[in-house]
PDB file of N, H, CA, C and O in Angstrom:
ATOM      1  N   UNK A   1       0.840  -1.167   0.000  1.00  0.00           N
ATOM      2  CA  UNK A   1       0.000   0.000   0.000  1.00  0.00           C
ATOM      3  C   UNK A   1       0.895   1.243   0.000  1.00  0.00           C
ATOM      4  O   UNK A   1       1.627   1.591   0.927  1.00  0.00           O
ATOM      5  N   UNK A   2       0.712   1.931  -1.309  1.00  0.00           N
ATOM      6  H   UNK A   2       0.118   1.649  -2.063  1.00  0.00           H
ATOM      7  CA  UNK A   2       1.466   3.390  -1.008  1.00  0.00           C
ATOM      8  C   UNK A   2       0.940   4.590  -0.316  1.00  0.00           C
ATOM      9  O   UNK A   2       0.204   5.289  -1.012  1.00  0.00           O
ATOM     10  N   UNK A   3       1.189   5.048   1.095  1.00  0.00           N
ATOM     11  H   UNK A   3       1.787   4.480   1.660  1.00  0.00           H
ATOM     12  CA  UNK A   3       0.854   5.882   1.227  1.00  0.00           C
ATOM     13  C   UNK A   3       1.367   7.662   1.254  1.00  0.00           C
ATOM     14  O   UNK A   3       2.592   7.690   1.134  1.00  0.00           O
ATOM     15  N   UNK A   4       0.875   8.854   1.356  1.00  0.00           N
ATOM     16  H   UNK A   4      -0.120   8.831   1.454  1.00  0.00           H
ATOM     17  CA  UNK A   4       1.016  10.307   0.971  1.00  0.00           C
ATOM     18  C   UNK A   4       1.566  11.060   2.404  1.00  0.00           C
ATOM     19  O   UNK A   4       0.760  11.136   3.331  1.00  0.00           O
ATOM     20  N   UNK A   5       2.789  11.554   2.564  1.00  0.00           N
ATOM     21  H   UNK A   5       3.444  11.492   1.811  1.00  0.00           H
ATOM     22  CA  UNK A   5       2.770  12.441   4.137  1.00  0.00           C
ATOM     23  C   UNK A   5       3.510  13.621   3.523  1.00  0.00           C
ATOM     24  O   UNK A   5       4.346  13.652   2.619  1.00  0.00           O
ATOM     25  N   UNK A   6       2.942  14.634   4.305  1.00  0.00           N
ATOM     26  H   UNK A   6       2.263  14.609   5.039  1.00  0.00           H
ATOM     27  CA  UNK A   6       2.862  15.911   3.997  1.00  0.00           C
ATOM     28  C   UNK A   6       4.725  16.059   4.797  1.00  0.00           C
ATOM     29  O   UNK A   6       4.978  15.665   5.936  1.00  0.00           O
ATOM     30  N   UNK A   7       5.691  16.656   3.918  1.00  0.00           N
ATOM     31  H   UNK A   7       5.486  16.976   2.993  1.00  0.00           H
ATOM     32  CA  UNK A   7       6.818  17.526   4.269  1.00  0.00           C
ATOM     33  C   UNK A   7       6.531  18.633   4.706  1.00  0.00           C
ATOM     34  O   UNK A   7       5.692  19.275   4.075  1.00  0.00           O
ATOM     35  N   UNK A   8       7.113  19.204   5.891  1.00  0.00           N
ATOM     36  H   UNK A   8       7.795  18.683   6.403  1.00  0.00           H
ATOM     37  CA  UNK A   8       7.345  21.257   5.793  1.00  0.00           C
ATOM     38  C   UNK A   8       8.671  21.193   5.795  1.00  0.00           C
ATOM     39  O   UNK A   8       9.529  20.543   6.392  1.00  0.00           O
ATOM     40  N   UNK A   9       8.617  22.415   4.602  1.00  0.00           N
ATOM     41  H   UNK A   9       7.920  22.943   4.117  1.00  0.00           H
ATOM     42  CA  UNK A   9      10.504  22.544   4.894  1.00  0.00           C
ATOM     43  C   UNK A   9      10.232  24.153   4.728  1.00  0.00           C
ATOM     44  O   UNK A   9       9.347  24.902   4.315  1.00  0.00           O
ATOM     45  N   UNK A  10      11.649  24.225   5.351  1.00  0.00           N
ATOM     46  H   UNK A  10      12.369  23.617   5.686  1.00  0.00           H
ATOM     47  CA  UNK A  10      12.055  25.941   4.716  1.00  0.00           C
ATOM     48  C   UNK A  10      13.572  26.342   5.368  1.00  0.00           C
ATOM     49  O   UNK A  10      14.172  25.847   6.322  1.00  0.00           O
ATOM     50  N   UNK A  11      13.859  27.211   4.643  1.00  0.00           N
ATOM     51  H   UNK A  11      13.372  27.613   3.867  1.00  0.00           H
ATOM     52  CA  UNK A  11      14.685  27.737   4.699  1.00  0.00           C
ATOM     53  C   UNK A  11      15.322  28.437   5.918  1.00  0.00           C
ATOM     54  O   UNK A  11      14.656  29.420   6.247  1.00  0.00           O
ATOM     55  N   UNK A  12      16.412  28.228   6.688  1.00  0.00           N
ATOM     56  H   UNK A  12      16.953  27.430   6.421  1.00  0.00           H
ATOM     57  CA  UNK A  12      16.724  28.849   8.209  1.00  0.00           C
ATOM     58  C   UNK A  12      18.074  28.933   8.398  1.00  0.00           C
ATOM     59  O   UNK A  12      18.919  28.149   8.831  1.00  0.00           O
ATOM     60  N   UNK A  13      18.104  30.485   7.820  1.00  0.00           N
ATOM     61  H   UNK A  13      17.418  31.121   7.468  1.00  0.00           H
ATOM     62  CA  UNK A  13      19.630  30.986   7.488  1.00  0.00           C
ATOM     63  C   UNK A  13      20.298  30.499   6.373  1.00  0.00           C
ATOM     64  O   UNK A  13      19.915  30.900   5.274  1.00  0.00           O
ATOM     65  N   UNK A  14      21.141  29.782   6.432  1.00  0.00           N
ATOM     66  H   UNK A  14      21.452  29.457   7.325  1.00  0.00           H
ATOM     67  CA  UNK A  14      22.241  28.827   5.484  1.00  0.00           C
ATOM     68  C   UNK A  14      21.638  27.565   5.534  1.00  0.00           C
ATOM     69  O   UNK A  14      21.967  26.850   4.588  1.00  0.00           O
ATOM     70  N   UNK A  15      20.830  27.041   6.363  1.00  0.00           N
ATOM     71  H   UNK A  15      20.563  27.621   7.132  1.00  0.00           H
ATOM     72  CA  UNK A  15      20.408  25.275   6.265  1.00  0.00           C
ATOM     73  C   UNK A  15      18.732  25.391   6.011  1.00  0.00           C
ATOM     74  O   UNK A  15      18.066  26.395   6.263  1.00  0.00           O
ATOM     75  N   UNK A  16      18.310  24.352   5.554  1.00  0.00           N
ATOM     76  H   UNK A  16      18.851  23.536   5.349  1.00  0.00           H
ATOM     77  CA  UNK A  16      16.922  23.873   5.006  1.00  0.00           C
ATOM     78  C   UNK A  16      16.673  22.915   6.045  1.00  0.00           C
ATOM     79  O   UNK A  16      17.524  22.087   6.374  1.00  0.00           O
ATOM     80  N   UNK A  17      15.325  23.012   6.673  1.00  0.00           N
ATOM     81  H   UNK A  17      14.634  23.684   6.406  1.00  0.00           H
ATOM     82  CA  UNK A  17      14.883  22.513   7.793  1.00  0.00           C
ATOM     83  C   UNK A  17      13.717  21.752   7.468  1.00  0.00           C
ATOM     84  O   UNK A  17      12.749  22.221   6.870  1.00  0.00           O
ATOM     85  N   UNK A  18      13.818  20.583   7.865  1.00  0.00           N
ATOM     86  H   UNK A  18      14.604  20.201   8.351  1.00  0.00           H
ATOM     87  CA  UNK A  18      11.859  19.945   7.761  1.00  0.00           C
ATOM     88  C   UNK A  18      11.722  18.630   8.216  1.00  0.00           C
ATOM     89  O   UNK A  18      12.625  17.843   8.498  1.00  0.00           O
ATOM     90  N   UNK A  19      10.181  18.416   8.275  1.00  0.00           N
ATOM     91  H   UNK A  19       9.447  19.056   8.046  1.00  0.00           H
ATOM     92  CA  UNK A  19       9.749  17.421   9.167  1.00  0.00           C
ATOM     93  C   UNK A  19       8.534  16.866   8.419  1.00  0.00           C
ATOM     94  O   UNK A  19       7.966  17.685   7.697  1.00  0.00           O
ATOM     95  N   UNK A  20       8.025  15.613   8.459  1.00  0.00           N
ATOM     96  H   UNK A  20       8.487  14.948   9.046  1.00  0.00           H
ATOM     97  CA  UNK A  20       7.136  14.982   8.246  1.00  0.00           C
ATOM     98  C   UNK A  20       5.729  14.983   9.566  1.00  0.00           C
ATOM     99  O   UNK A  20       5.538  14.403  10.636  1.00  0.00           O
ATOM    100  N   UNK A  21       4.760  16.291   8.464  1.00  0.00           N
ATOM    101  H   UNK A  21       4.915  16.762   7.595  1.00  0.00           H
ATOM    102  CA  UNK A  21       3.656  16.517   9.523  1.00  0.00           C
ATOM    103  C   UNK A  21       3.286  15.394  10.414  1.00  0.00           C
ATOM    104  O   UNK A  21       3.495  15.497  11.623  1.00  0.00           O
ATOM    105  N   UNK A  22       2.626  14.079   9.789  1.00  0.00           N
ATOM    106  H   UNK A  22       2.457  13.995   8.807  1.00  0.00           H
ATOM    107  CA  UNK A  22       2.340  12.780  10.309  1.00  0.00           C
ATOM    108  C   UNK A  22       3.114  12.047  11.309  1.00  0.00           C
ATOM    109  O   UNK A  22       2.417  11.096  11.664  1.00  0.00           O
ATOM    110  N   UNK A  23       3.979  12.048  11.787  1.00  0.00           N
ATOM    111  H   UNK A  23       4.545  12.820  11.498  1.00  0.00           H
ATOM    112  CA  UNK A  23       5.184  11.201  11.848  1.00  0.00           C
ATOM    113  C   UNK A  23       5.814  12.318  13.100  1.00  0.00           C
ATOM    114  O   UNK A  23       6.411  13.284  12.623  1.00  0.00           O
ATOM    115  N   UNK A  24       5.755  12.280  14.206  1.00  0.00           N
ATOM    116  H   UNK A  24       5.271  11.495  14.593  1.00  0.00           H
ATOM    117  CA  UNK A  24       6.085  12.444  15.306  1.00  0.00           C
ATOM    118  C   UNK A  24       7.881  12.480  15.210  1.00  0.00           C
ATOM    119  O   UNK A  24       8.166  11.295  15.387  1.00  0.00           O
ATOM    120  N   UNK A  25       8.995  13.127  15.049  1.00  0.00           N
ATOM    121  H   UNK A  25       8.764  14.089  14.905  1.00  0.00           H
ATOM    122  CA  UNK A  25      10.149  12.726  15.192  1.00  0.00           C
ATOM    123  C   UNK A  25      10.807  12.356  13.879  1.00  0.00           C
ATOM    124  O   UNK A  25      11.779  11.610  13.997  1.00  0.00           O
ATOM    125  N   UNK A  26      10.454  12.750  12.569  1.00  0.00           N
ATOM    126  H   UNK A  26       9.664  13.356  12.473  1.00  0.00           H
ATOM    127  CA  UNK A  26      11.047  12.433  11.534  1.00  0.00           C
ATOM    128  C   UNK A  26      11.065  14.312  11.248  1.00  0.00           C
ATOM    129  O   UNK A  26      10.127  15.072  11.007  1.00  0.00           O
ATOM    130  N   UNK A  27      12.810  14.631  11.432  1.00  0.00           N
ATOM    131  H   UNK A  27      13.572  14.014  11.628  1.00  0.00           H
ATOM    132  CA  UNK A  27      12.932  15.843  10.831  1.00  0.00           C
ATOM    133  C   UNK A  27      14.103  16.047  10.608  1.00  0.00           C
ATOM    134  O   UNK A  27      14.450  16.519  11.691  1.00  0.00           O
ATOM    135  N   UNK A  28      15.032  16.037   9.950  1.00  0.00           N
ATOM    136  H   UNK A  28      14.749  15.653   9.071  1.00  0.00           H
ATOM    137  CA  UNK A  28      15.915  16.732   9.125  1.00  0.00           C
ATOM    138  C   UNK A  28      15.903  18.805   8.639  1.00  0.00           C
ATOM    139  O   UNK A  28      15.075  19.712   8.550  1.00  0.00           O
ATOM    140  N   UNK A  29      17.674  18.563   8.431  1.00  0.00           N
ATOM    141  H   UNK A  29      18.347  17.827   8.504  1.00  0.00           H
ATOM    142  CA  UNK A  29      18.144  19.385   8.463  1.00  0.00           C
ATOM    143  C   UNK A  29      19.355  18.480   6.925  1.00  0.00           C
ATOM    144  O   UNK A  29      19.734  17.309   6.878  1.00  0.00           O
ATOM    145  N   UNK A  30      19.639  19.686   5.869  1.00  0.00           N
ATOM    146  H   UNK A  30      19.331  20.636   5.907  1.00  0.00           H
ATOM    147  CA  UNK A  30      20.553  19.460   5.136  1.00  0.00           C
ATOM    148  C   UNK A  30      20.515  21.013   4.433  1.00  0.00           C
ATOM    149  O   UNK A  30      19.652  21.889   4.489  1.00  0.00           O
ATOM    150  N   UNK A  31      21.801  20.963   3.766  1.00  0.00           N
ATOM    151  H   UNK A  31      22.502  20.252   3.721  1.00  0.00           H
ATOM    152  CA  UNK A  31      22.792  22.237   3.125  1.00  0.00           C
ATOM    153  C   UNK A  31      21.585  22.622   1.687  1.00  0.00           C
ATOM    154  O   UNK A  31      21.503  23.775   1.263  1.00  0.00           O
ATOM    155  N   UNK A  32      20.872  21.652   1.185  1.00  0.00           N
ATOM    156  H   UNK A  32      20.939  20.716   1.530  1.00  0.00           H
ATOM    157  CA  UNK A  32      20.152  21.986  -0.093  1.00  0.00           C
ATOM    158  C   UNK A  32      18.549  21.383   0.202  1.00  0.00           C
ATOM    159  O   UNK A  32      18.239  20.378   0.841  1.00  0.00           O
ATOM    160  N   UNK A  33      17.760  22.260  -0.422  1.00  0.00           N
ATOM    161  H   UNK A  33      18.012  23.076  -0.941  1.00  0.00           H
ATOM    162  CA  UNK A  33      16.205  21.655  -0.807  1.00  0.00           C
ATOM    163  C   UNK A  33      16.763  20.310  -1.047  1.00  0.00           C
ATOM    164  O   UNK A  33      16.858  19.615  -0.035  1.00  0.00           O
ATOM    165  N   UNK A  34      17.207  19.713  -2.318  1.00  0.00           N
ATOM    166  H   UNK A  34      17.130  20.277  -3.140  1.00  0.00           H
ATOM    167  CA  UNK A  34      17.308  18.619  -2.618  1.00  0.00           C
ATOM    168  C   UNK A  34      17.323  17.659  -1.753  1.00  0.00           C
ATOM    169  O   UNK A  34      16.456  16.822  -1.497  1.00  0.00           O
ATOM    170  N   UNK A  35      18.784  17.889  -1.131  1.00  0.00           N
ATOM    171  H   UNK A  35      19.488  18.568  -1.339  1.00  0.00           H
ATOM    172  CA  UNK A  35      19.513  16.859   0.031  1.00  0.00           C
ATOM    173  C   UNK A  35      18.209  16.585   1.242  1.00  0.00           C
ATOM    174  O   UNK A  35      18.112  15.440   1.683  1.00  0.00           O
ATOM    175  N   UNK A  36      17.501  17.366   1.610  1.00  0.00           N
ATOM    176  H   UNK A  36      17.579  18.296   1.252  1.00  0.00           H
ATOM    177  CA  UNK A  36      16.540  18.064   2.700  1.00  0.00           C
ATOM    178  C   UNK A  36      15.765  16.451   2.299  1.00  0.00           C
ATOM    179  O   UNK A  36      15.780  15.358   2.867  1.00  0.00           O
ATOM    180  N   UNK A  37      15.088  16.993   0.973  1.00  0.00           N
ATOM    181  H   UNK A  37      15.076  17.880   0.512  1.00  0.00           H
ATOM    182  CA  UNK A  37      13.752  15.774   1.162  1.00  0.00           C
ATOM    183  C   UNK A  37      13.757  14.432   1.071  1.00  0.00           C
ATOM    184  O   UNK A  37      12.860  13.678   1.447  1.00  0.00           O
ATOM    185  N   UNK A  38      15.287  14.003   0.315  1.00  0.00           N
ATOM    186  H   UNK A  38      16.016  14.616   0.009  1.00  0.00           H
ATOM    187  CA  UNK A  38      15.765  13.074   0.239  1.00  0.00           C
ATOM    188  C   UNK A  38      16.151  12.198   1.942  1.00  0.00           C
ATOM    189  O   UNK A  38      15.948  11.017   2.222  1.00  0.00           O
ATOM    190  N   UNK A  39      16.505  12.847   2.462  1.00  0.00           N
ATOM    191  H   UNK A  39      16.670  13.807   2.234  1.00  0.00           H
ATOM    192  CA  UNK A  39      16.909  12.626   3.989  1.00  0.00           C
ATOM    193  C   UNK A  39      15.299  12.461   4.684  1.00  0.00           C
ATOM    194  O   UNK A  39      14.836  11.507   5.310  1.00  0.00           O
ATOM    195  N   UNK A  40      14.726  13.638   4.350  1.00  0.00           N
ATOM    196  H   UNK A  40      15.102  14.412   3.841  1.00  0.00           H
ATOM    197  CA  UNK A  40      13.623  13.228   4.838  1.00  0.00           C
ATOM    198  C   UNK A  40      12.681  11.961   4.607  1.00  0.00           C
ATOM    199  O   UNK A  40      12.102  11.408   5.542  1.00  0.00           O
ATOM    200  N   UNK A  41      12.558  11.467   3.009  1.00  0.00           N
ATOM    201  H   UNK A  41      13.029  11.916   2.250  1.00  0.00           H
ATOM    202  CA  UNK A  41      12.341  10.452   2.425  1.00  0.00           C
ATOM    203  C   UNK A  41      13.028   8.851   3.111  1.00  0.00           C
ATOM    204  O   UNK A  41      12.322   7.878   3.375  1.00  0.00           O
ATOM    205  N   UNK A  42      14.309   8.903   3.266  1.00  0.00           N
ATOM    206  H   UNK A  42      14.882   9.694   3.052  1.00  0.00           H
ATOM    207  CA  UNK A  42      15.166   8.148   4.131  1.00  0.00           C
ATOM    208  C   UNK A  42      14.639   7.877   5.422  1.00  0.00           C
ATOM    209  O   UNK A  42      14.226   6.766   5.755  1.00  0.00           O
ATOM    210  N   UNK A  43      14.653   9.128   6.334  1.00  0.00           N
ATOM    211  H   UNK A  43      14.988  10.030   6.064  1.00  0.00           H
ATOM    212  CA  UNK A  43      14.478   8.982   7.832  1.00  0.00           C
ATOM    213  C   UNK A  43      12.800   8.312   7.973  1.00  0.00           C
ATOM    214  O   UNK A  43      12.426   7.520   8.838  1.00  0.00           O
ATOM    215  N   UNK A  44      12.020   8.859   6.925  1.00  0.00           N
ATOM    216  H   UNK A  44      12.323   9.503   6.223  1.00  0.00           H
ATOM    217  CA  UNK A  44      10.766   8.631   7.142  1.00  0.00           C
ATOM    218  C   UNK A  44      10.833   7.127   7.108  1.00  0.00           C
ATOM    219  O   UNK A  44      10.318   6.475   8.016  1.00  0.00           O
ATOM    220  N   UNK A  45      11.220   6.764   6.472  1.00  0.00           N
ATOM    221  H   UNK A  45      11.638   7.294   5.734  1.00  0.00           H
ATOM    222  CA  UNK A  45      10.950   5.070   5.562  1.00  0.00           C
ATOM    223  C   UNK A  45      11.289   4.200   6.925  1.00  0.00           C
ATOM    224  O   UNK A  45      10.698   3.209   7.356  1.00  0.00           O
ATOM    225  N   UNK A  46      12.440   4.897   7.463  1.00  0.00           N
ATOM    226  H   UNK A  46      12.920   5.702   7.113  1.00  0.00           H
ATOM    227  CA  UNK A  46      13.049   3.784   8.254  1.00  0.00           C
ATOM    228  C   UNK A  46      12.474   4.372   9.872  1.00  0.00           C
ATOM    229  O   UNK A  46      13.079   3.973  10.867  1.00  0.00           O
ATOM    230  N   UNK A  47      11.452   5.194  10.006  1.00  0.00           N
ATOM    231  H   UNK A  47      10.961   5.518   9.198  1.00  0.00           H
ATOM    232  CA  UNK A  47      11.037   5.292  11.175  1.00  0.00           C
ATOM    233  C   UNK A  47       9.510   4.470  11.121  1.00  0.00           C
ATOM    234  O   UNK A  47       8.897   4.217  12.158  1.00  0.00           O
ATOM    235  N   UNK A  48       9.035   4.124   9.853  1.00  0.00           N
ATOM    236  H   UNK A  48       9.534   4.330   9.011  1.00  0.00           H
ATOM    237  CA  UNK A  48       7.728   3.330   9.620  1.00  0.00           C
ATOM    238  C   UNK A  48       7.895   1.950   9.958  1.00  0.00           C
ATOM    239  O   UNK A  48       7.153   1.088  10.430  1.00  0.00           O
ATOM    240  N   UNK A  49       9.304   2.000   9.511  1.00  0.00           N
ATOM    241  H   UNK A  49       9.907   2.700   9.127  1.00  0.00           H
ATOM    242  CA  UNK A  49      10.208   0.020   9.254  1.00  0.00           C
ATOM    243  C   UNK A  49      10.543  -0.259  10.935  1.00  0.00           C
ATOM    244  O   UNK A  49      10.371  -1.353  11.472  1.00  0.00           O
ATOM    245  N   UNK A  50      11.073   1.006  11.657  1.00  0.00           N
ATOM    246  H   UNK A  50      11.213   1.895  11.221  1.00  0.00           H
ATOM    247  CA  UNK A  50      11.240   0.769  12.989  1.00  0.00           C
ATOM    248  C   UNK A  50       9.905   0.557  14.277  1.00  0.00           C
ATOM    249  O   UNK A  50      10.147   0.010  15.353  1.00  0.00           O
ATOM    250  N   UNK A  51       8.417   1.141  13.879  1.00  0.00           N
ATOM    251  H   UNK A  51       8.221   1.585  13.005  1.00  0.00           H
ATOM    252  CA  UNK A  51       7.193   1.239  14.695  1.00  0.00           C
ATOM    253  C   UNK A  51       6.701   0.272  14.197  1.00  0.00           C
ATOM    254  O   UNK A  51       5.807  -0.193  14.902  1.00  0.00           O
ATOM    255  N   UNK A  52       6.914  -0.372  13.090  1.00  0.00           N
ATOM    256  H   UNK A  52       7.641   0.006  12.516  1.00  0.00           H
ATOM    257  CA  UNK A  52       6.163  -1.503  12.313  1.00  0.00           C
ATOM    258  C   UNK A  52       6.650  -2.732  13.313  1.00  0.00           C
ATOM    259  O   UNK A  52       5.905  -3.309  14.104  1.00  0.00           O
ATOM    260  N   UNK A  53       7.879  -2.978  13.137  1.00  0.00           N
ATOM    261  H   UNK A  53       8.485  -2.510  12.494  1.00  0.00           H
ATOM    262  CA  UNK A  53       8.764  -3.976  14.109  1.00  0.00           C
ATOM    263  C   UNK A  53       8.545  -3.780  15.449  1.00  0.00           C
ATOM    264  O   UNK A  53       8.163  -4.770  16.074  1.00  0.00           O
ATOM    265  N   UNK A  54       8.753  -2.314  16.299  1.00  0.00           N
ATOM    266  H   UNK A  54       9.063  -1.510  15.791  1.00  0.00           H
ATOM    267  CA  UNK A  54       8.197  -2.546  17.176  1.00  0.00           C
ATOM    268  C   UNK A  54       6.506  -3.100  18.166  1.00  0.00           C
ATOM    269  O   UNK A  54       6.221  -3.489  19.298  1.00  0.00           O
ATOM    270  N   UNK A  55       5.866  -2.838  17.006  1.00  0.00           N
ATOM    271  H   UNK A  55       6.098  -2.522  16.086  1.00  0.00           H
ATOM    272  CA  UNK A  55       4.240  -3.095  16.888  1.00  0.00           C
ATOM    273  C   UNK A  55       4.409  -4.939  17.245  1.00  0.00           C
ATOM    274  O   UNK A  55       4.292  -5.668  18.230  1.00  0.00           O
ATOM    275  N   UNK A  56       4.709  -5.072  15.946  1.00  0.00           N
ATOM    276  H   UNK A  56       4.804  -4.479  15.146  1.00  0.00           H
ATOM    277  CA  UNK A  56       4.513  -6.600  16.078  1.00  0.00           C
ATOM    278  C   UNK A  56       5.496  -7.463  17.038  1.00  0.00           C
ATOM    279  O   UNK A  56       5.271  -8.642  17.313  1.00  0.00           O
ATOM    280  N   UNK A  57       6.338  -6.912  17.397  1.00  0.00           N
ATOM    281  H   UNK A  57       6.521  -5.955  17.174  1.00  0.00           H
ATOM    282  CA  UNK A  57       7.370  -7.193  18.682  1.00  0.00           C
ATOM    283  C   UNK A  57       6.337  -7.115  19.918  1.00  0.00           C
ATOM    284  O   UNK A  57       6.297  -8.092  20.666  1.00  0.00           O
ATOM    285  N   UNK A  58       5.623  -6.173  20.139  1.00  0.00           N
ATOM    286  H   UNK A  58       5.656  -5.380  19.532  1.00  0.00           H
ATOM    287  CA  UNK A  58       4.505  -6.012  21.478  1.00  0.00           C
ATOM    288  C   UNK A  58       3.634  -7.076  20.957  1.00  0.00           C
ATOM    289  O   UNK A  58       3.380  -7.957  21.778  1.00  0.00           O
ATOM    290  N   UNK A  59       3.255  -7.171  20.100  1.00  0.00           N
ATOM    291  H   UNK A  59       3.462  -6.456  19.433  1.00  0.00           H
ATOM    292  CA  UNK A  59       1.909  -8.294  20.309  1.00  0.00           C
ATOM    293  C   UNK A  59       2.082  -9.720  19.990  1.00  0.00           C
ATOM    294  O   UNK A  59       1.309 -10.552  19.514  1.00  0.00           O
ATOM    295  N   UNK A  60       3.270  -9.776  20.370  1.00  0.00           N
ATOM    296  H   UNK A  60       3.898  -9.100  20.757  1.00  0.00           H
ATOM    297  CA  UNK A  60       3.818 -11.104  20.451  1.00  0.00           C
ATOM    298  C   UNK A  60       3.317 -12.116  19.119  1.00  0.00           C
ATOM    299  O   UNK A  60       3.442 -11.823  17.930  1.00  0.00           O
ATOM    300  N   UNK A  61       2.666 -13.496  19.728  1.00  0.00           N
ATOM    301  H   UNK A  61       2.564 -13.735  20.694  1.00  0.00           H
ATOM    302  CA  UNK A  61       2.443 -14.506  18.662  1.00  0.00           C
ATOM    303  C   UNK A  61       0.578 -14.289  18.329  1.00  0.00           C
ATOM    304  O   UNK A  61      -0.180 -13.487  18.875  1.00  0.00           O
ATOM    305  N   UNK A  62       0.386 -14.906  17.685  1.00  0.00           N
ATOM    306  H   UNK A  62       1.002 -15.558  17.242  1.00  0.00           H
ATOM    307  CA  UNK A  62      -0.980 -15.207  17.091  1.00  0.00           C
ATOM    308  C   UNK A  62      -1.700 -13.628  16.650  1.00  0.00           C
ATOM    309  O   UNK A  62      -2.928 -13.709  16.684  1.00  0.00           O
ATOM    310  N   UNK A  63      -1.307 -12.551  16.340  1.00  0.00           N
ATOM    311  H   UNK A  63      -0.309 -12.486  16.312  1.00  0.00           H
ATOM    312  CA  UNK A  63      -1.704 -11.741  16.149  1.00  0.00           C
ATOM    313  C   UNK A  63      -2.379 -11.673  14.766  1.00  0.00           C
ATOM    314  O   UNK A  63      -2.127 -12.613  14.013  1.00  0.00           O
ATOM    315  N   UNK A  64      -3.483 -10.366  14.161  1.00  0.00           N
ATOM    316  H   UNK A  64      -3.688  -9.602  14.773  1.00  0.00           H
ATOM    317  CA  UNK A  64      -3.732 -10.230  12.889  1.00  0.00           C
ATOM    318  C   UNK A  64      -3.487  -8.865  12.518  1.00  0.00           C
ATOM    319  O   UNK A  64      -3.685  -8.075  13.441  1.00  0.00           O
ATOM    320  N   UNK A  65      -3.082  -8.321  11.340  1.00  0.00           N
ATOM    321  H   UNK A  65      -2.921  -8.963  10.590  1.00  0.00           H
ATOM    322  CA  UNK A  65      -3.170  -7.414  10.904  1.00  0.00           C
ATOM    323  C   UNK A  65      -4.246  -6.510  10.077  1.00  0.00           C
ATOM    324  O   UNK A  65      -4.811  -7.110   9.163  1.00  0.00           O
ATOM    325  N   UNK A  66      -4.552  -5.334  10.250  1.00  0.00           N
ATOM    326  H   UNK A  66      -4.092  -4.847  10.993  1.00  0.00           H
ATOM    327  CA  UNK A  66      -5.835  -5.217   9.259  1.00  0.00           C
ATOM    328  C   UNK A  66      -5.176  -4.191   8.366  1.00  0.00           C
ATOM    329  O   UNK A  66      -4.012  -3.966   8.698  1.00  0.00           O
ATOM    330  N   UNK A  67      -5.638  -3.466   7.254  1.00  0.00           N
ATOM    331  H   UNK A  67      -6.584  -3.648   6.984  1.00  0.00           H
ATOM    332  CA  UNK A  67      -5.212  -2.133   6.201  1.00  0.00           C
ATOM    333  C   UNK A  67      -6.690  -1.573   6.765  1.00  0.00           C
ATOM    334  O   UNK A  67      -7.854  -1.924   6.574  1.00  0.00           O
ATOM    335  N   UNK A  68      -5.945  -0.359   7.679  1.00  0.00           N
ATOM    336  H   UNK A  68      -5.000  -0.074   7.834  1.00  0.00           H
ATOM    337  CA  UNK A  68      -6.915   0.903   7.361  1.00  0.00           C
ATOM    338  C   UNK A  68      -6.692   2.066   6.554  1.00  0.00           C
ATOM    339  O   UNK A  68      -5.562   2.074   6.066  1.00  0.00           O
ATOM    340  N   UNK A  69      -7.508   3.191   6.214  1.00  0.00           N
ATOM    341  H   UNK A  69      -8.427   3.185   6.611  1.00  0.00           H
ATOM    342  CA  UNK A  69      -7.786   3.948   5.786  1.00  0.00           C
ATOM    343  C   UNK A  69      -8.632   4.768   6.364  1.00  0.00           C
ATOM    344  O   UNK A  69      -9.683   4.565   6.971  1.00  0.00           O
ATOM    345  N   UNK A  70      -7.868   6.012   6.022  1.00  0.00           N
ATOM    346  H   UNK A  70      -7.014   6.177   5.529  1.00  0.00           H
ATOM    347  CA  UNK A  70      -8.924   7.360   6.675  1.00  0.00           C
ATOM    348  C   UNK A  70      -9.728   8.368   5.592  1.00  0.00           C
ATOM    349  O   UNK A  70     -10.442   9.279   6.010  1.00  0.00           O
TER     350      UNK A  70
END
């Protein structure tokens, strides 16, 4: 399932600043726009890959998964 999360970035002094609205703790800092969303793209991926693992780490064995949507 692909899903959509909103970036803010901007500009702060000499460095480009931003964070993934959704996502509690995914924010970067880099020298270019470019570098910025790319990092952000990165950090995001692997903070979904890290709550995902921890999820199913808490609910031990016999669990189910569902796909929601809002």
């Amino acid at each position: 399932m692909s899903q959509t999360y909103t970036a803010v970035v901007k500009k702060d002094g000499r460095w480009w600043i931003g964070w993934i609205e959704e996502i509690p703790g995914v924010n970067c800092q880099e020298a270019t726009r470019d570098e910025l969303i790319e990092s952000l793209r990165v950090t995001l991926a692997e903070a979904l890959r890290m709550n995902r693992d921890d999820a199913r780490l808490a609910a031990g064995k016999d669990f189910e998964e569902h796909q929601i949507a809002t």
